[in-house]
C-alpha positions, 0 to 999 in steps of 0.5 A: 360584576362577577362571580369571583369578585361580586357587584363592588365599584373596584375602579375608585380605589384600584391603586389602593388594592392588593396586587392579588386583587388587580391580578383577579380584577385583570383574570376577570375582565379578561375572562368576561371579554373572551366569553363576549367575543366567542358569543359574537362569533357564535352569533356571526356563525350561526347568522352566516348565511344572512351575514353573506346576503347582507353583504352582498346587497351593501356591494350591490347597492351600497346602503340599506334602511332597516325595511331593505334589510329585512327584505334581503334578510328574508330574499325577497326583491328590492323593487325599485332600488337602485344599483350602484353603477357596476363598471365603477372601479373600486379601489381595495386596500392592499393585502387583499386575496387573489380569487380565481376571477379576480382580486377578492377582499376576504375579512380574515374569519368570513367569506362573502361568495359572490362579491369577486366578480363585482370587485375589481382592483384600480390603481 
């Protein structure tokens, strides 16, 4: 469904069509695909900081059920969540950055502050 070709099932006959039809059909998936990945991002954005918690608590206790997450969300302590063991070595994918305190994963478009310190590399 689309503003440029409307609400028509195009996939039952898409060999029959035109190849100015398959090239409109390809510009608007194309367009509807990066319209949702920059609303994704977005989202990511403006939940950053949240994103940072959450991610910091799965590092710390390595699984949340929906009332922790709402907890972390909101800062408030997970009273009587256990920890995971802090010495354990973990071992990391290669290609990860080098922090000032140790190897860090770094995902290519957010940091997640405060995981060096508990990540370390184990060969």
């Amino acid at each position: 469904m689309s503003d440029e070709l409307g609400n028509v099932n195009l996939q039952d006959n898409y060999n029959n069509l035109s190849s100015q039809t398959k090239e409109k059909i390809e510009a608007e998936t194309r367009k509807i695909i990066e319209a949702g990945r920059l609303r994704a991002m977005a989202i990511l954005q403006s939940r950053k900081k949240e994103l940072h918690l959450l991610a910091n608590a799965l590092v710390e206790y390595e699984s949340l059920d929906q009332d922790e997450i709402r907890k972390v969300i909101n800062e408030e302590e997970l009273k009587g969540k256990l920890k995971i063991l802090p010495q354990v070595p973990v071992k990391l994918p290669e290609g990860t950055v080098k922090g000032s305190s140790g190897t860090v994963v770094t995902p290519p478009i957010l940091d997640v502050p405060g995981t060096e310190a508990r990540m370390e590399r184990h060969n």
